[in-house]
N, C-alpha and C positions, 0 to 999 in steps of 0.2 A: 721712634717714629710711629705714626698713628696713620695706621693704613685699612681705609675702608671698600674695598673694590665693587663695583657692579659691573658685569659686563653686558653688553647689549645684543643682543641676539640677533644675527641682521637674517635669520635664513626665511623669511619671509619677503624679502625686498633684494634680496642677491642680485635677483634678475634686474631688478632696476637699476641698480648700482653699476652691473656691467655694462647695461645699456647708456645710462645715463652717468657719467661715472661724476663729471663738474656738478650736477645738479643733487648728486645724491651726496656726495661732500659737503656741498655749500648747504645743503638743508642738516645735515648733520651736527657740522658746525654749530649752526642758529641754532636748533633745538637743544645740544647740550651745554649752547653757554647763556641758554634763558635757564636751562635745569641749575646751572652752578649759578645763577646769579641770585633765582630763587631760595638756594640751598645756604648761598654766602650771607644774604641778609640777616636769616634767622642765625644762625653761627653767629654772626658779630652783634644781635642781640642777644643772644644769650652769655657770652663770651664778659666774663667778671671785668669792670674799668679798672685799671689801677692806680696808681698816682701822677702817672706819668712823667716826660714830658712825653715821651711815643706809649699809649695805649697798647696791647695785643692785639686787641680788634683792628686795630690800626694795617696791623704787619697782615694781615687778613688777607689773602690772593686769589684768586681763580687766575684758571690758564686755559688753553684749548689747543692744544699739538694736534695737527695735520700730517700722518708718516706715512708709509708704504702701507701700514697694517691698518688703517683706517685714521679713525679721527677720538682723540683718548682726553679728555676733561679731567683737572685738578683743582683742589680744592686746600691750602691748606697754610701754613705761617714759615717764617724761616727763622722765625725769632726762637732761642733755646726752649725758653722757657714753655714754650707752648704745650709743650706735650706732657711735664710734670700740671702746668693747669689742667688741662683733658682728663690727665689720669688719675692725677693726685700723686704722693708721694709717698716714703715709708718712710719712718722715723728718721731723722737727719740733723744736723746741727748745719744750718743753712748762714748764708754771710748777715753778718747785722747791717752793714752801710746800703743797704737795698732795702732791710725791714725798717731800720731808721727813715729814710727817705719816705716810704709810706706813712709811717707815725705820725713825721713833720706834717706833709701835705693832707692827708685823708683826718688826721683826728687833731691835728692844729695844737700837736703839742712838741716844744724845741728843747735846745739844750741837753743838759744831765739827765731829766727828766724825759725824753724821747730815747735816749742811751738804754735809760731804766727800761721804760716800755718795751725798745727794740728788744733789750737781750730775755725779758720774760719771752715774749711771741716764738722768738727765736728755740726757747727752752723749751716750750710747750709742743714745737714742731719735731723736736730733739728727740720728743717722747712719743708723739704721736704720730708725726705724719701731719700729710697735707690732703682734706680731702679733692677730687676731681671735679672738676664743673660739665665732663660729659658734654661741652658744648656742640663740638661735630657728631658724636658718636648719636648723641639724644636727636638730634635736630633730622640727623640720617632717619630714625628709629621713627620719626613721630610724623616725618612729611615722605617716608621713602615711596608711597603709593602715590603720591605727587606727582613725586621725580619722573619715577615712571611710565604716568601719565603725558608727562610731557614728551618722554623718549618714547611714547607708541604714535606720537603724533608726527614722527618721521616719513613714513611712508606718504602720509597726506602731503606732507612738506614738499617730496621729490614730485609728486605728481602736479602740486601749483608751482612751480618751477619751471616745470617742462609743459607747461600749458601755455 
């Protein structure tokens, strides 16, 4: 599992929160599921196509949980395979009837002859590994001042709220 945390610092707006507790939730909310939706897009661009018929980018989710402890924003896939894409893999002898299926569809070739292909790919992965596409972790890395930006824009939220 590919776990990136940021926590949000609320000891600037406390006061607002206890006063205002509907208005500082509800700004909350809005602010970190514009943060995740912004964060989600680049993710599912960067995020390798495969052959599908379901894409990864596809299984792609944001969430926004409302609990006693505040309000907590997710970002991430439920599909297996997500997190050997993320990370990459170490050497392995992976199933062929999945690299076969890429073979067919992505390079348009069937038969004995995609069998062929399949089990080289497969061989090569056997040996090597798979590298990571870094898709969440890079995306964090390259817009995290973003994010941010968006999540200090809290405060202003609860205040046109309660106006």
């Amino acid at each position: 599992m590919i776990d990136i945390k940021y926590s949000y610092d609320t000891g600037d707006i406390d006061k607002l929160i206890v006063q205002f507790p509907v208005a500082s939730r509800d700004a909350m909310e809005s602010k970190i599921t514009e943060a995740l939706l912004f964060l989600e897009r680049i993710v599912k661009t960067e995020t390798p196509l495969g052959a599908g018929p379901i894409h990864l980018r596809d299984t792609i989710f944001h969430n926004v949980d409302i609990n006693g402890e505040g309000v907590e924003g997710l970002l991430g896939t439920p599909a297996e395979y997500g997190e050997p894409v993320e990370l990459g893999t170490k050497p392995h002898f992976p199933p062929i009837a999945p690299i076969k299926f890429w073979v067919e569809k992505k390079l348009g070739i069937e038969g004995k002859e995609a069998d062929s292909v399949a089990f080289l790919i497969a061989r090569k992965i056997s040996k090597k590994g798979t590298e990571g596409a870094y898709m969440f972790g890079n995306a964090w890395d390259d817009y995290k001042s973003a994010i941010i930006g968006i999540l200090d824009q809290i405060p202003d939220e609860i205040l046109r709220r309660i106006q």
